[in-house]
C-alpha positions in Angstrom: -12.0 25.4 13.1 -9.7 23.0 13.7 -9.7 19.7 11.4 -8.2 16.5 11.1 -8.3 13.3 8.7 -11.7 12.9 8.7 -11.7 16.0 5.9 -10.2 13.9 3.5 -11.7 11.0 4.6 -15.3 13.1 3.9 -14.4 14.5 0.9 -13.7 11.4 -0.7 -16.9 9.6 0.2 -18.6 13.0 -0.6 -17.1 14.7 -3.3 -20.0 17.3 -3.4 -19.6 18.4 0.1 -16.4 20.1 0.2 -19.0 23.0 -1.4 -19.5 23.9 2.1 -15.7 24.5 3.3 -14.0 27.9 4.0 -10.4 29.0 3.2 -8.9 27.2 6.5 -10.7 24.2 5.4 -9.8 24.0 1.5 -6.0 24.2 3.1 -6.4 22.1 5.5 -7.8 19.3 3.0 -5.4 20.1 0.4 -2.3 19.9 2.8 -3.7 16.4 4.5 -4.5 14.7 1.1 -0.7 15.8 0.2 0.8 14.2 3.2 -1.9 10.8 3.0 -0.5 10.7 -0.7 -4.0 11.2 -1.5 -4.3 14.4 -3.5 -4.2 12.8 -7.1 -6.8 10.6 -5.8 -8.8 13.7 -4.5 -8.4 15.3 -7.9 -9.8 13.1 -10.0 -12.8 12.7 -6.9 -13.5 16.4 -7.8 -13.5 16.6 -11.2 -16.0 18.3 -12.5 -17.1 20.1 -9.5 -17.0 23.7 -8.7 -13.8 25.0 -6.6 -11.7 27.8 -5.7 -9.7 29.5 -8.4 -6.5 28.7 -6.4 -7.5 25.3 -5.8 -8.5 24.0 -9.4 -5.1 25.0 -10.2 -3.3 22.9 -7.7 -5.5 20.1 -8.4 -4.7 20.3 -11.8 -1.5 20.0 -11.2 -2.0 16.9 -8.8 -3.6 15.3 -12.0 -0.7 16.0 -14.5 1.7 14.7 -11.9 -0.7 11.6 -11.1 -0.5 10.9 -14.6 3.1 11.6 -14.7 3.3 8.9 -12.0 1.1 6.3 -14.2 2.6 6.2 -17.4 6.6 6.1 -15.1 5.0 3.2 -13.4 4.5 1.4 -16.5 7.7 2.3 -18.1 9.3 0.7 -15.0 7.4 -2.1 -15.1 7.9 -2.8 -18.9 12.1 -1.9 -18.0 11.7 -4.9 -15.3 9.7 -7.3 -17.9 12.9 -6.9 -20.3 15.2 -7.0 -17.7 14.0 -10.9 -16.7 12.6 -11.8 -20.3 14.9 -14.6 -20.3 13.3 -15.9 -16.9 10.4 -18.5 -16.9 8.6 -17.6 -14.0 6.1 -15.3 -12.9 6.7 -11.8 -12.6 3.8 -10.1 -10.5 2.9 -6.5 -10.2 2.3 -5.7 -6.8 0.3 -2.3 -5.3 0.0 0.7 -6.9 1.6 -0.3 -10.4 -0.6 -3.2 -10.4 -3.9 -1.0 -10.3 -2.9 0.8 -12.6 -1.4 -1.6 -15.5 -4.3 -3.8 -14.5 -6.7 -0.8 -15.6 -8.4 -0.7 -11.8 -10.4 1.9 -10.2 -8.1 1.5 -7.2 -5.3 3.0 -9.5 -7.1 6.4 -10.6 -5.1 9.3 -9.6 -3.2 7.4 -6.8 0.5 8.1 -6.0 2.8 5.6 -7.1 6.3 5.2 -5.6 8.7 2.5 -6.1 8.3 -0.5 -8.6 7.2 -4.4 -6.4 7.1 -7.1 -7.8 7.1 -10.8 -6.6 8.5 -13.9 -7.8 8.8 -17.4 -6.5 11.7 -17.4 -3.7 13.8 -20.0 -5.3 14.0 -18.1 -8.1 15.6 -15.2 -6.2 19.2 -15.7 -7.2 18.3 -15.6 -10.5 15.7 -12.7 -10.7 18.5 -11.0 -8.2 21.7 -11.4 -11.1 19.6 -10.0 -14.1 18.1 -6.8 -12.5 22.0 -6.1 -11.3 23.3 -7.4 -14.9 20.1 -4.8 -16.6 21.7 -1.5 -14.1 19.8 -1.8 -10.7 22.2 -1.7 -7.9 22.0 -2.1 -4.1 21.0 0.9 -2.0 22.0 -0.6 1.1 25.8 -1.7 1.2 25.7 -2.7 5.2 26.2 -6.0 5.8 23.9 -6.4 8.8 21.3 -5.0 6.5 21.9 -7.3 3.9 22.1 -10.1 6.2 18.9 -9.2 7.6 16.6 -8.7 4.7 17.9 -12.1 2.8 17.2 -14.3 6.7 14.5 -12.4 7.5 12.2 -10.3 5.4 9.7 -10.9 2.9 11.8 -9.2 -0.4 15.1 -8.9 -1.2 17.5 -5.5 0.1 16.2 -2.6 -2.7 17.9 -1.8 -5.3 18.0 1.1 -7.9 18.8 1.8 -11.2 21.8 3.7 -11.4 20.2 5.4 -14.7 16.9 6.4 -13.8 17.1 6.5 -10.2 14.0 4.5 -9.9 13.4 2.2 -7.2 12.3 -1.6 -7.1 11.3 -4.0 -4.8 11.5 -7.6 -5.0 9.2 -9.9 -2.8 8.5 -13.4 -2.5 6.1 -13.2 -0.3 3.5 -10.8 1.2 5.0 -10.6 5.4 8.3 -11.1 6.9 9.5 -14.6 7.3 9.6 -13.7 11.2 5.7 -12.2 11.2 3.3 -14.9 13.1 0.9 -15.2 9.8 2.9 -17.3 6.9 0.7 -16.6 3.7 0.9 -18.8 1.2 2.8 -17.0 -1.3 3.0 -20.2 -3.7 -0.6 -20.0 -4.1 -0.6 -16.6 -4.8 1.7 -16.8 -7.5 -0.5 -19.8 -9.0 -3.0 -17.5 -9.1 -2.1 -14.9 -10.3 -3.6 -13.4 -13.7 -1.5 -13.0 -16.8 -1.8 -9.2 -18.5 -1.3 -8.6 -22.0 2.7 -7.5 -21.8 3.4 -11.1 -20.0 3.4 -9.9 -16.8 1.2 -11.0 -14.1 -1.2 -9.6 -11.2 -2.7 -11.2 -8.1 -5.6 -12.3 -7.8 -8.5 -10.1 -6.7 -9.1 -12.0 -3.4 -5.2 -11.7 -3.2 -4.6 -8.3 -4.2 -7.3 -7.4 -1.0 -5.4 -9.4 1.2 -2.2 -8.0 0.0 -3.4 -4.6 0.9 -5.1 -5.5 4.3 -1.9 -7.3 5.3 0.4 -4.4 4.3 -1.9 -2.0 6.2 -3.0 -3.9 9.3 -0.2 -7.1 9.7 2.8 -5.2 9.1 3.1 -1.7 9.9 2.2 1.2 12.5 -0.7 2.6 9.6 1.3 5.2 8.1 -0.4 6.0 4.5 -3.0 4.1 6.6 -5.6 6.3 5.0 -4.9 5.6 1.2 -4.3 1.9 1.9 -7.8 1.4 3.3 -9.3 3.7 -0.5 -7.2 1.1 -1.9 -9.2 -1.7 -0.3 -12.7 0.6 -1.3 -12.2 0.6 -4.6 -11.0 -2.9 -5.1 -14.3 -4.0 -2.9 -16.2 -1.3 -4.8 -14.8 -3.0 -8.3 -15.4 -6.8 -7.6 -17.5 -7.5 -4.9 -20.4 -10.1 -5.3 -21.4 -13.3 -3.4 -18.5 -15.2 -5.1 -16.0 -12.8 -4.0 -17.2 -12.4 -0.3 -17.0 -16.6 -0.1 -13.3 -16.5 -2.0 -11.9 -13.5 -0.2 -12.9 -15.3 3.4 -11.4 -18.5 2.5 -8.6 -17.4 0.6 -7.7 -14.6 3.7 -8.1 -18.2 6.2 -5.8 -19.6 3.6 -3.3 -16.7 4.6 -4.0 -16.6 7.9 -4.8 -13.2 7.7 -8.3 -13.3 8.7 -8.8 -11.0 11.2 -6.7 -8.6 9.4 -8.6 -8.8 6.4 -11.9 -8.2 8.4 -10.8 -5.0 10.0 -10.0 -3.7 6.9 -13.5 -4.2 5.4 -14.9 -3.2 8.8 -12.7 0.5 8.4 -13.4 0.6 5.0 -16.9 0.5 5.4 -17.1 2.6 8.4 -14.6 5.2 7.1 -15.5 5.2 3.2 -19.4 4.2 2.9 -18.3 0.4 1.0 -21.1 -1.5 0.5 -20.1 -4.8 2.7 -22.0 -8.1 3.5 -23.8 -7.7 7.2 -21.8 -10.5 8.9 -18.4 -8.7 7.6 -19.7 -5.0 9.5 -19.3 -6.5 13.6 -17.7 -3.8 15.0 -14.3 -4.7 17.1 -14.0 -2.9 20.6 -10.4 -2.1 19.0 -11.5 -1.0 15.9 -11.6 2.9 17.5 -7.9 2.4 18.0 -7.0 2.7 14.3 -9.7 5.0 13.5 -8.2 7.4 15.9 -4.5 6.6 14.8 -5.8 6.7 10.5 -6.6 10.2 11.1 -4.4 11.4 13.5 -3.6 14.4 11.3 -4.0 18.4 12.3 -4.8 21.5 9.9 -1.4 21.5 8.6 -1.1 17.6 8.2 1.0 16.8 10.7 1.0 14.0 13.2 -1.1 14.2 16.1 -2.1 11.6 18.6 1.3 11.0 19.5 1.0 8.1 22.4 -1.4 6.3 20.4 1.4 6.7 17.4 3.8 5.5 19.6 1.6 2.3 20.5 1.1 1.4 16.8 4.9 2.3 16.3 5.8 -0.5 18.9 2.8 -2.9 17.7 4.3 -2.7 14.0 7.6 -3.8 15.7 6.7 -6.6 17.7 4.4 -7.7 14.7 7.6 -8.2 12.9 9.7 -10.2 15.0 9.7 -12.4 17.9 11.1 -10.2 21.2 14.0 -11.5 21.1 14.7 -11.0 17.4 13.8 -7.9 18.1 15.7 -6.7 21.1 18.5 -7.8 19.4 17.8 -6.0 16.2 16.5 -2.8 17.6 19.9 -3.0 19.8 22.1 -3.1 16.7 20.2 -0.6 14.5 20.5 1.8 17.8 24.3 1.3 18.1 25.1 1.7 14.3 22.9 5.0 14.5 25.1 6.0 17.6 
C-alpha cells in the first residue's frame, strides 16, 4: 500500500487509529514523522496506546531525545540571557524554544534545533559584540554572505558557539527586509510577554503569525507539516472570541493577512482545529500546498517534484524583488561553480 504524509498527518489528529496499520505502514509512519521532525511529537500523541514491540521502543527513544532537546533548549536560552545580562532590551524567544520555556502545548515533544531570538534592530551592534565577546563565532566568513544578511535579511549571519557547538539566530524582525509584507517588529517586541528568567516571548496573536509567516511568506514549506501542528496547538491552547478579533487585526497590522488565514484554513482542514466559520473559506489554491505539505512517499522522501519546484521558486521570488534576485541567484551560482 503505498502512503504518503497524510499518515502522519492522520495519526496525529487520530492517535487511536494507527491500531489499524500493518508492518509497511508502522514504517512508513515512523520514517515520515522522522523526516517532518515530527516523531517526538508523535510519541508523546501515542502514549499510552498499544503498539508494536519494535515500535514502543523507538518511540521511547524519540521521547528521551525530545526531552534531551527541551531541557538543551533551555540551557541555551539561559547561556544567551547571561551572555546579554548587561543589555536593557528585550530578549525574545522565538519558535520552538519559546513553546517550550513558555510551558506550551505547541512545545510537547517537538524537535528543537538552533536557539532565535529577537531584539530591537538598533540594538544589533550591541547584542552582536557580547554573544562574540560570551564564545559565539561567525559560521559564515564570506563576505558576500555577510554583506547580504546585514542589507537584506531579517537576522543577523549565524553564529556558533565555539564550545558547545550550538547554534543561534538573531532576528529583528520576523521576514526579510526585501519580502513585500514589512511586519511591524517594534510592536512585536512591545508586546511581548516577560517569563520568569527575564526573558521574553511574543505575544500569542504574534507567536501565530510568526509561525504562519515562516511557513507560508517565506519559504518553499519544507517542515511545512510540523509548522502548521505548531499553529494547532497554539489555536488549540488560546483560541476564544478575543483571540480570533486580536489575531485578525494584529495579522492586518503585519500585513500578513492572507498568510495567516491559510494557515488556519490548512490547519483546520489537515488537523481537525476547531476555527471560527468565516476563517474556514476554502482558497482555489489552498490544494496547492496540501499537495506539496505531504508530498512524502513510504520511505519519506520527496515526491511531487514539479510542484516542489514551483514552491522552491515561489519561496525565491517571495524573498526578493527579480532583480535582487537574478543578481543574487547569479552570484551564489558562480561562487558554487
Amino acid at each position: 500500500m503505498t502512503h504518503d504524509g497524510m499518515i502522519l498527518v492522520d495519526a496525529l489528529r487520530d492517535p487511536s487509529g494507527t491500531a489499524r496499520l500493518d508492518p509497511a505502514g508502522w514504517t512508513a509512519l515512523l520514517t515520515i514523522a522522522r523526516v517532518e521532525q515530527l516523531l517526538g511529537t508523535l510519541a508523546r500523541r501515542l502514549s499510552g496506546l498499544p503498539v508494536p514491540d519494535a515500535v514502543s521502543d523507538i518511540l521511547a527513544e524519540a521521547r528521551v531525545n525530545a526531552e534531551y532537546q527541551r531541557r538543551s533548549a533551555l540551557w541555551e536560552a539561559d547561556c544567551a540571557r547571561r551572555a546579554l545580562v548587561d543589555y536593557s532590551g528585550k530578549v525574545v524567544l522565538m519558535k520552538g524554544t519559546a513553546y517550550v520555556a513558555a510551558g506550551l502545548k505547541a512545545g510537547e515533544g517537538r524537535h528543537i534545533g538552533d536557539l532565535d531570538i529577537m531584539v530591537a534592530q538598533c540594538d544589533l551592534p550591541q547584542v552582536e559584540t557580547a554573544l562574540l565577546k560570551a564564545g559565539w563565532e561567525w559560521v559564515k566568513d564570506d563576505a558576500y554572505d555577510d554583506a547580504y544578511y546585514r542589507d537584506h535579511m531579517h537576522e543577523l549571519p549565524p553564529l556558533i558557539h565555539k564550545e558547545r557547538d550550538r547554534m543561534i539566530d538573531v532576528h529583528h524582525t520576523i521576514l526579510p527586509l526585501t519580502a513585500r509584507p514589512r511586519p511591524d517588529a517594534a510592536a512585536m517586541l512591545a508586546d511581548a510577554a516577560c517569563l520568569a528568567n527575564g526573558l521574553y516571548v511574543l505575544s500569542p496573536a504574534d507567536m501565530l503569525i510568526h509561525s504562519a509567516a515562516h511557513l507560508f511568506a517565506d519559504g518553499e514549506l519544507d517542515g511545512g507539516l510540523r509548522n502548521l501542528w505548531d499553529i494547532h496547538c497554539l489555536i488549540d491552547e488560546w483560541a476564544d472570541d478575543v483571540f480570533w478579533a486580536e489575531l485578525a487585526r494584529r495579522a492586518a497590522q503585519h500585513q500578513l493577512l492572507a498568510p495567516v488565514e491559510r494557515a488556519v484554513r490548512l490547519s483546520h482542514r489537515l488537523y481537525g482545529t476547531e476555527i471560527p466559520d468565516p476563517w474556514r473559506r476554502w482558497h482555489r489554491q489552498d490544494k496547492h500546498y496540501v499537495r506539496r505539505l505531504i508530498a512524502r512517499d513510504n520511505w519519506g522522501r520527496g515526491t511531487h517534484k514539479f510542484t516542489r519546484l514551483i514552491f522552491y521558486i515561489r519561496s525565491h521570488w517571495l524573498r526578493m524583488p527579480p532583480m535582487m534576485l537574478a543578481r543574487h541567484l547569479w552570484v551564489k551560482w558562480r561562487k558554487s561553480a
